[in-house]
Structures are given as C-alpha cells and as structure tokens.
LOBAGU-665867 format. One record per residue: y, x, z of N, C-alpha, C in turn; chain. Coordinates in pm, 1 decimal, decimal comma, always signed. Atoms other than C-alpha are relative to their C-alpha. Layout:
% residues N
[node [Y; X; Z]; [Y; X; Z]; [Y; X; Z]; "A"]
...
***
This chain:
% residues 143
[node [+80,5; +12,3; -120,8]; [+8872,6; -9628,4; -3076,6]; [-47,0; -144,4; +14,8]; "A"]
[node [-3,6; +207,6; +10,1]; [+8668,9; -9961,5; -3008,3]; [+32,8; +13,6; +150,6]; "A"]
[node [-60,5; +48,7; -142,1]; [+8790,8; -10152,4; -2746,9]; [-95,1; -13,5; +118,0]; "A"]
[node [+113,0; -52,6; -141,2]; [+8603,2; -10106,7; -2406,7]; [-41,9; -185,1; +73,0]; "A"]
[node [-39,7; +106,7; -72,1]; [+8683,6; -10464,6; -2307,6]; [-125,4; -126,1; -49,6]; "A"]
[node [+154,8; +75,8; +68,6]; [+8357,1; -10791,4; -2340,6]; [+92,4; -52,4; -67,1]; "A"]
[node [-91,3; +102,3; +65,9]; [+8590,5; -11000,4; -2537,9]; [+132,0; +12,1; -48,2]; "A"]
[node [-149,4; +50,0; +89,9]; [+8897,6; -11025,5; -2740,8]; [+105,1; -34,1; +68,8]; "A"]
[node [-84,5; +45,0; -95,3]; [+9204,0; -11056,1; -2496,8]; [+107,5; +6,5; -31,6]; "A"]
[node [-144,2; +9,1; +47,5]; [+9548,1; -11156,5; -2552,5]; [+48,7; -1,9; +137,7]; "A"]
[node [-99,4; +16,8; -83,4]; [+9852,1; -11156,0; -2330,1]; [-11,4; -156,0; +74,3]; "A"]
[node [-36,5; +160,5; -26,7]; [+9880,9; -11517,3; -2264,7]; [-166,0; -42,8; +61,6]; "A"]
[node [+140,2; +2,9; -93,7]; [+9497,7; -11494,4; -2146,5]; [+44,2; +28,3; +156,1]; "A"]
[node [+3,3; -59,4; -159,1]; [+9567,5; -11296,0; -1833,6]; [+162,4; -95,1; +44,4]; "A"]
[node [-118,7; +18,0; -68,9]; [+9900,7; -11475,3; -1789,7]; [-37,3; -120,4; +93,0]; "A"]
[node [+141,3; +177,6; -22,7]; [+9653,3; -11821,4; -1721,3]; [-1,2; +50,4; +118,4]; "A"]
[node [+62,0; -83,0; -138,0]; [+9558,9; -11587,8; -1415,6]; [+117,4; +15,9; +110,2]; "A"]
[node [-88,7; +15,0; -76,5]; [+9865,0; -11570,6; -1246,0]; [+89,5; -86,3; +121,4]; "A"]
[node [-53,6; +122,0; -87,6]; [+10010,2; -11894,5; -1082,8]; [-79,0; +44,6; +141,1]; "A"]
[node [+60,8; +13,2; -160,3]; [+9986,4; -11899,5; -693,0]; [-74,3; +124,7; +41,9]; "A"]
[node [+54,5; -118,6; +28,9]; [+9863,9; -11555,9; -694,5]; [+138,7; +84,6; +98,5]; "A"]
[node [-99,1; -105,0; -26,4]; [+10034,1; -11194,4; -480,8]; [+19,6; +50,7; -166,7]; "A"]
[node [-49,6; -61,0; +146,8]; [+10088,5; -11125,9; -878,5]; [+132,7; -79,8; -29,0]; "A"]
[node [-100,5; +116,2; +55,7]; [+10295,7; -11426,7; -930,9]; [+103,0; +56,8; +121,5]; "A"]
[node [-80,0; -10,0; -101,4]; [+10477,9; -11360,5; -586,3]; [+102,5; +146,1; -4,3]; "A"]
[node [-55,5; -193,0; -26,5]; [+10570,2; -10947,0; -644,7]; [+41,6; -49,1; -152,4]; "A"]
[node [-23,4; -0,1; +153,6]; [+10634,5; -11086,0; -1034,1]; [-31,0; +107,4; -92,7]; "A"]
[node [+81,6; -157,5; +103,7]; [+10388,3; -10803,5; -1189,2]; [-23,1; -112,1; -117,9]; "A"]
[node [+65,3; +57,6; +153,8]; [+10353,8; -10898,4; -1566,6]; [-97,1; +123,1; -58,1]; "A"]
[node [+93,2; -67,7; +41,3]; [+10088,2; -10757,1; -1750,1]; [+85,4; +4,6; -150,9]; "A"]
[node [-100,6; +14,5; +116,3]; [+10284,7; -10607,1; -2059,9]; [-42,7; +54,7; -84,3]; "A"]
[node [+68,8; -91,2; +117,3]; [+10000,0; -10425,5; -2305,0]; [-158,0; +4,8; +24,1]; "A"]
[node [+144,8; +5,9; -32,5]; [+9634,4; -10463,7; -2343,8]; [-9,2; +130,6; -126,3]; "A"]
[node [+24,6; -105,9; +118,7]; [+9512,3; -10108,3; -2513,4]; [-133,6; +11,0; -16,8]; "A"]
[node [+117,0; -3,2; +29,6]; [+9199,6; -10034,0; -2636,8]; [-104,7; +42,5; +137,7]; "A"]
[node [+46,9; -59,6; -195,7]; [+9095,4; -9850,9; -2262,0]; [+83,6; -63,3; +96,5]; "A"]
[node [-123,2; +30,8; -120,2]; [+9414,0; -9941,8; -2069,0]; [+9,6; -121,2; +35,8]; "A"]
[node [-109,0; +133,3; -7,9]; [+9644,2; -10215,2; -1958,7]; [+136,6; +59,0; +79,5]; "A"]
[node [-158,6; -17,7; -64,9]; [+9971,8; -10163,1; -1862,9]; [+88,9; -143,6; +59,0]; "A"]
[node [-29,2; +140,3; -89,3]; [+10160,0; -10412,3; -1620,1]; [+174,1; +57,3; +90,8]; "A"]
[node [-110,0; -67,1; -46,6]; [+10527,9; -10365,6; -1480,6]; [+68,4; -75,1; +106,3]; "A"]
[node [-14,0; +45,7; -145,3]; [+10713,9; -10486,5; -1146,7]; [+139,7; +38,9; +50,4]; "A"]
[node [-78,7; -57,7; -24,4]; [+11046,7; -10511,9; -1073,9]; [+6,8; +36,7; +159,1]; "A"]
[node [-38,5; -44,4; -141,3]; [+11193,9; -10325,1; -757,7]; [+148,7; -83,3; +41,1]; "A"]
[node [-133,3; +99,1; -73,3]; [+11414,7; -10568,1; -534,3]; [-65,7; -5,8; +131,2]; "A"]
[node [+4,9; +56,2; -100,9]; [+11459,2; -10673,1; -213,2]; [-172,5; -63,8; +8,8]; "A"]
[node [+144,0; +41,7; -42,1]; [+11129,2; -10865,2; -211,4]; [-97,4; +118,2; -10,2]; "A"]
[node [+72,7; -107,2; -28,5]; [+10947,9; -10544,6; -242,7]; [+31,4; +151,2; +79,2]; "A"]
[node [-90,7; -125,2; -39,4]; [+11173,8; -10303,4; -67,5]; [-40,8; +5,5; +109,7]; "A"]
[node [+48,2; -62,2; -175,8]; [+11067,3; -10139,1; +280,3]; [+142,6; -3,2; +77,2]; "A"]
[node [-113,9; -10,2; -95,3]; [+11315,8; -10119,7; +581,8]; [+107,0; +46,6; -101,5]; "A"]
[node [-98,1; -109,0; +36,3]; [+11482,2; -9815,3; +397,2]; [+86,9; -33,8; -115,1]; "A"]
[node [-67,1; +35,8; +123,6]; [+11579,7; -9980,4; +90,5]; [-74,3; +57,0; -146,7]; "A"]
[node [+66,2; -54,0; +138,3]; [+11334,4; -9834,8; -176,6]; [-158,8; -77,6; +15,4]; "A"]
[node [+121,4; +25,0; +41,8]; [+11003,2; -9949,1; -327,0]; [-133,7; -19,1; +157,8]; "A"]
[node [+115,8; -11,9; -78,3]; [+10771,0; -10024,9; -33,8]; [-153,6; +45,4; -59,0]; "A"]
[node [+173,1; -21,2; +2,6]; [+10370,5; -9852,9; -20,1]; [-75,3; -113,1; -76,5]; "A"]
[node [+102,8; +85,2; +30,4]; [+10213,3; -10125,3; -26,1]; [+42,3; -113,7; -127,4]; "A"]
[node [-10,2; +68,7; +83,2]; [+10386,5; -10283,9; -288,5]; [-47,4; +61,7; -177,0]; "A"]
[node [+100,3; -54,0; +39,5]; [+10265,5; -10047,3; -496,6]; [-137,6; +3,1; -13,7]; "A"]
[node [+158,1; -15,7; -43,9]; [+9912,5; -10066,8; -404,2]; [-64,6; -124,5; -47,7]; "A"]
[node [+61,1; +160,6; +24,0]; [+9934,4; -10450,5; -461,8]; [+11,1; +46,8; -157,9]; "A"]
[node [+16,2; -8,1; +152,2]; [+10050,8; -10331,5; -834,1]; [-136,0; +60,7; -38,4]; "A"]
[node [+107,1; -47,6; +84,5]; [+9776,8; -10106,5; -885,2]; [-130,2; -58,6; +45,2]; "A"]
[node [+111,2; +26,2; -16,6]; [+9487,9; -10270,0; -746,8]; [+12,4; -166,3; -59,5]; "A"]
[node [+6,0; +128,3; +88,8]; [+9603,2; -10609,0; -916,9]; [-24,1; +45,3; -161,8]; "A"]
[node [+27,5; -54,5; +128,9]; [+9596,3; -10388,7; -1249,7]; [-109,9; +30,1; +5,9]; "A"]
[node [+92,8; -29,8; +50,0]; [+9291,2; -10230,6; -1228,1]; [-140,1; -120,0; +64,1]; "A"]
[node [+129,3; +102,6; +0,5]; [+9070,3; -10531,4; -1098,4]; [+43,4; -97,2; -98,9]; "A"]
[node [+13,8; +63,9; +97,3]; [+9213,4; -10731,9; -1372,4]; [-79,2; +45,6; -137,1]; "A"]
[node [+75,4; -100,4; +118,6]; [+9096,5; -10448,0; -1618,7]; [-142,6; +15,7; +26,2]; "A"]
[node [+135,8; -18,9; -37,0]; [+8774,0; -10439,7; -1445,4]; [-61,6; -90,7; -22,3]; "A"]
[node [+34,1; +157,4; +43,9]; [+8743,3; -10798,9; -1492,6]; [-62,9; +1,7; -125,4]; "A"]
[node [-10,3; +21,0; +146,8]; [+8803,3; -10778,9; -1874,8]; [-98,3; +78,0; -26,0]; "A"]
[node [+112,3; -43,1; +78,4]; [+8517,5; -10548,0; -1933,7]; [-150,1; -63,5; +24,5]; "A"]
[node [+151,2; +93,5; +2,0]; [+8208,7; -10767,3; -1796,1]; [+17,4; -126,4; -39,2]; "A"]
[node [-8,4; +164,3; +29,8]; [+8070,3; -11105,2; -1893,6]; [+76,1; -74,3; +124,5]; "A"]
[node [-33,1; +29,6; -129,7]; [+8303,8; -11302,5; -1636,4]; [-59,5; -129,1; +8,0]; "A"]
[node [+113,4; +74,6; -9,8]; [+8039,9; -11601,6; -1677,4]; [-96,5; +87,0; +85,3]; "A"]
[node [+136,2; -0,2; -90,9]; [+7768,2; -11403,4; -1511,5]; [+37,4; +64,1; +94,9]; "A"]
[node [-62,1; -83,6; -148,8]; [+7994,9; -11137,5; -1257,8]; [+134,7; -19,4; -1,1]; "A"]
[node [-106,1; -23,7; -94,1]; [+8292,7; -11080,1; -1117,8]; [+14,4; +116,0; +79,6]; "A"]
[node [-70,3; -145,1; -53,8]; [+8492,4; -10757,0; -983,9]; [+70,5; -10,2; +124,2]; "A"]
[node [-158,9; -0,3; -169,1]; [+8707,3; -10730,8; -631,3]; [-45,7; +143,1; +15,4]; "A"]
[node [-28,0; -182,8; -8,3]; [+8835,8; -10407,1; -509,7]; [-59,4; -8,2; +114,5]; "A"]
[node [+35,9; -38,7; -102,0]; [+8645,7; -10248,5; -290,5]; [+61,2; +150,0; +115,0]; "A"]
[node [-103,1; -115,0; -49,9]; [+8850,4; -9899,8; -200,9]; [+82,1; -1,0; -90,2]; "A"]
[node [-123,8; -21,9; +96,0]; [+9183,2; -9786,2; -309,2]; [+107,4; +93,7; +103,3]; "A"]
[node [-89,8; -80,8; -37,3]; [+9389,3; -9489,7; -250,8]; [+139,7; -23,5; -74,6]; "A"]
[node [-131,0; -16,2; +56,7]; [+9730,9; -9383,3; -343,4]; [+94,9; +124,0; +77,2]; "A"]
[node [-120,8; -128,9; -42,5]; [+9977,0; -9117,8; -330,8]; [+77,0; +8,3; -35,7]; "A"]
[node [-199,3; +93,3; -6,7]; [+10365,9; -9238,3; -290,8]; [+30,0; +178,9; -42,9]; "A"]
[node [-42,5; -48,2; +55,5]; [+10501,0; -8963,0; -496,6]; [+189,0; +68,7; +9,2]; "A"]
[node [-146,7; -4,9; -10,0]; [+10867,5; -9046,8; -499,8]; [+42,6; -104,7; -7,8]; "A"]
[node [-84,9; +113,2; -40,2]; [+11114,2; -9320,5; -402,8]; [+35,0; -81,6; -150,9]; "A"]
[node [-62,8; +113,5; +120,9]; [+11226,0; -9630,8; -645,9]; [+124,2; -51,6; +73,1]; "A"]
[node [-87,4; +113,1; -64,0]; [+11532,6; -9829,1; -526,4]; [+21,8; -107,2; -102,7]; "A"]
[node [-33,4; +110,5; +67,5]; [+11572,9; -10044,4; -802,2]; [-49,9; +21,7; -150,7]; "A"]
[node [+35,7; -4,3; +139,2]; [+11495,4; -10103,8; -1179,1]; [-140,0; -95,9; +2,4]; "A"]
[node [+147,6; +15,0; +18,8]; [+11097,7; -10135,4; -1249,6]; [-90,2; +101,9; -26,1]; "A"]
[node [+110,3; -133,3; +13,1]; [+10789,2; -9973,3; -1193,7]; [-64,2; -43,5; -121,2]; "A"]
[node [+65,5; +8,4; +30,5]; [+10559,8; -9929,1; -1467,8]; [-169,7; +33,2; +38,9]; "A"]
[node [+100,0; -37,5; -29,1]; [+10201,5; -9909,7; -1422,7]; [-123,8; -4,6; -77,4]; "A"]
[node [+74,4; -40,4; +131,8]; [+9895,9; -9781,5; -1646,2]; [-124,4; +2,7; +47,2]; "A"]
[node [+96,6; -23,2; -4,6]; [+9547,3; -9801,0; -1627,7]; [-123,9; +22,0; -48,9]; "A"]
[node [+142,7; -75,8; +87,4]; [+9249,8; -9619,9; -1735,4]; [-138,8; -8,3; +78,0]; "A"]
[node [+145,9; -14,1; -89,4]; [+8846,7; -9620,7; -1624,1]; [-22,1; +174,6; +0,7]; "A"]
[node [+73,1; -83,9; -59,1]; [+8712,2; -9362,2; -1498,0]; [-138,7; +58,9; +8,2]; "A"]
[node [+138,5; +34,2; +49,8]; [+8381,7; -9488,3; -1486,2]; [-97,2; -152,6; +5,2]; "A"]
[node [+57,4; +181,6; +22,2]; [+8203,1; -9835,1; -1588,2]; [-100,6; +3,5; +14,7]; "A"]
[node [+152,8; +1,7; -37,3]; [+7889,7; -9871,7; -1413,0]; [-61,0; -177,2; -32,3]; "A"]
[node [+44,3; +153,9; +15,7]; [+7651,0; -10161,4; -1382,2]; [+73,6; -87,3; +125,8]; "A"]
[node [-27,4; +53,4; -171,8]; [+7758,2; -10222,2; -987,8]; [+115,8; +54,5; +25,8]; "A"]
[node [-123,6; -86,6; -19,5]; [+8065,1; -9998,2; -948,3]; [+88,0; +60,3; -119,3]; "A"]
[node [-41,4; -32,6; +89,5]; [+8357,2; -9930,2; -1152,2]; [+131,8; +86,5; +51,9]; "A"]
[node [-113,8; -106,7; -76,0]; [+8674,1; -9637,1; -1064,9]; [+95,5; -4,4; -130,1]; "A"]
[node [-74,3; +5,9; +68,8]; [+8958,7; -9701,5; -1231,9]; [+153,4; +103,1; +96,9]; "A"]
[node [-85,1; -60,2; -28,5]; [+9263,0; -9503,9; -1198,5]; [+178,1; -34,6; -64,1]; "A"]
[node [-141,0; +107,6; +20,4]; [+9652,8; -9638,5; -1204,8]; [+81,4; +124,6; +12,3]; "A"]
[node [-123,4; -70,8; -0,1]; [+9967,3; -9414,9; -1307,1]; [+133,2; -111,0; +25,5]; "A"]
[node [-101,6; +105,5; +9,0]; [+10265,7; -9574,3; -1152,6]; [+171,4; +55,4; -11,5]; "A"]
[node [-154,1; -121,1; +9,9]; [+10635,9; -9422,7; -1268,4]; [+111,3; -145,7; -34,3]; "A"]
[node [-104,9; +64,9; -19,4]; [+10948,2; -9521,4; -1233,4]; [+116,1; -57,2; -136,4]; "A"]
[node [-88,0; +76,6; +118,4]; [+11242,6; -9667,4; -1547,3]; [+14,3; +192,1; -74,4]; "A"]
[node [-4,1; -166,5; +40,5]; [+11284,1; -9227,4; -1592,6]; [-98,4; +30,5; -39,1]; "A"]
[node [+94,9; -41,0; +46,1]; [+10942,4; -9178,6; -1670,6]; [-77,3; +75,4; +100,6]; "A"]
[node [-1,7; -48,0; -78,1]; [+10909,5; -9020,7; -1356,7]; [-182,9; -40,0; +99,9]; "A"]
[node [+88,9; +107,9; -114,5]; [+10550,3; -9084,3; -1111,3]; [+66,5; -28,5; +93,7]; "A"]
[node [-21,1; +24,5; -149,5]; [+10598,1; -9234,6; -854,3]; [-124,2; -13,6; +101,1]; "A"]
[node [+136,3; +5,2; -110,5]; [+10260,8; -9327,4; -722,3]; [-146,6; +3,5; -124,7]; "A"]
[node [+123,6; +13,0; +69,9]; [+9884,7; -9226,6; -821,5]; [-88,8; -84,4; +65,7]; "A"]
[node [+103,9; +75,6; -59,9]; [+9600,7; -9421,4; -735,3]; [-103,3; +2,6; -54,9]; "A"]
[node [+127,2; +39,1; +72,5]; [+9238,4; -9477,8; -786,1]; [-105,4; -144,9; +85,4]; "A"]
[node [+91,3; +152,9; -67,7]; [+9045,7; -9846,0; -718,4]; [-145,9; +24,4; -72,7]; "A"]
[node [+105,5; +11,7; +39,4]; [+8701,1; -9837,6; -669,2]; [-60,9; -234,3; +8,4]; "A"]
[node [-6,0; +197,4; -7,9]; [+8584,8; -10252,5; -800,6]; [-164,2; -14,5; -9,8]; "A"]
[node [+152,5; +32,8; -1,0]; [+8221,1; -10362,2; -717,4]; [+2,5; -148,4; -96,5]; "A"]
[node [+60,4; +116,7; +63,2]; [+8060,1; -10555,4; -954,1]; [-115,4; -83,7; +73,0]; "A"]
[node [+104,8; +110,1; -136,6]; [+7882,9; -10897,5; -794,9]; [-22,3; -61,9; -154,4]; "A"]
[node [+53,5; +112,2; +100,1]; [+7652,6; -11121,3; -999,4]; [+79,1; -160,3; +50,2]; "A"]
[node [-12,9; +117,7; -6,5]; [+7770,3; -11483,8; -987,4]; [-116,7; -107,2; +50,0]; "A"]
[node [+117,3; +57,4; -91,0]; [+7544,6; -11702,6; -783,3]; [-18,6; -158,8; -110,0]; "A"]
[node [+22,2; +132,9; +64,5]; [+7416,8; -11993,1; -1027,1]; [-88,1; -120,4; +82,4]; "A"]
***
C-alpha cells in the first residue's frame, strides 16, 4: 500500500511536537506510523481518572482528537495548511481503571477542506473502550 501521508515521517518527528502540549501533560506517545494509520497509547492513572476511579470521557477524547489531527496534519503540505478539529464524537464503551489505552487511527475521508478520521480506542485486553470520529478542517496558511 503507498503511504497516504505528504512526506516521509518518523517517530522522533512527531515527538518534536509534543513539549508544553495537553499531549505532553496526559503523556500520549505516538507509538506506530502505518501506511493509513497511526497508533498512539496513554496510560490510565490518577491524572486521567474521573471521580469514580476509571478512565475519564474526556480523557479519551483528548487521546483521539490529538491522534487524528496529528494524522491529519501528516497528510497535507504543512508549509501551505494546517488542520484543527473541528467536531468530534465518541462513544465510552467500557471502563479502564488502570494499565493503558491504545488508540488507532484511520481516514475516512481526505478532502481538500475537510477531513473525517476515525479513532479505535481499547483497553491492555484488546477490549474497545471508546469509538470516535474527528471531523479536521483544512485552513490555508496566511503568507
């Protein structure tokens, strides 16, 4: 399969992207660039845990919409645009209390202006835990 992505991307690229960042703060690593995908993983602790003691919503939501606007990124020139999420669902599945989530992402569809990517997020069992889909508007860069 060729790779979907404008450019040649290594690990240690997107890691550049991180510092001072809610990526750096929730400690999501980005752990597989695939020919369509990216995969990115997140442990479950206390800093992401809700009242109850398991995986908070929205910590979730920060995983998958930090995954798929980075992936959205990687497929345009990021010299002439730039991606931010514009919607984003999700559907909390089933509880985490601890370990790490994984999380997977695939397009949907790669427009010129709009792109729908979709995030599988499961638990250390293999298990989902949460689906999602981020819609990411593409913006020209203002020269």
């Amino acid at each position: 399969m060729t790779p979907i992505w404008f450019k040649t991307y290594q690990l240690s690229d997107l890691e550049k992207l991180r510092p001072h960042t809610l990526v750096d703060r929730l400690d999501i690593d980005i752990t597989e660039i695939g020919p369509d995908y990216l995969v990115g993983r997140m442990p479950v602790n206390e800093h992401v845990h809700q009242m109850f003691g398991v995986l908070h919503g929205g910590a979730s939501v920060a995983l998958a919409e930090s995954l798929g606007s980075v992936a959205a990124n990687m497929v345009i020139d990021d010299q002439r645009q730039f991606g931010v999420g514009q919607e984003i669902n999700a559907n909390h599945l089933r509880s985490v209390a601890s370990g790490f989530v994984t999380a997977a992402t695939k397009p949907f569809h790669i427009g010129a202006t709009t792109h729908v990517w979709g995030i599988e997020i499961r638990g250390d069992d293999g298990k989902l835990v949460c689906i999602s889909r981020l819609t990411v508007a593409i913006r020209d860069r203002k020269t």
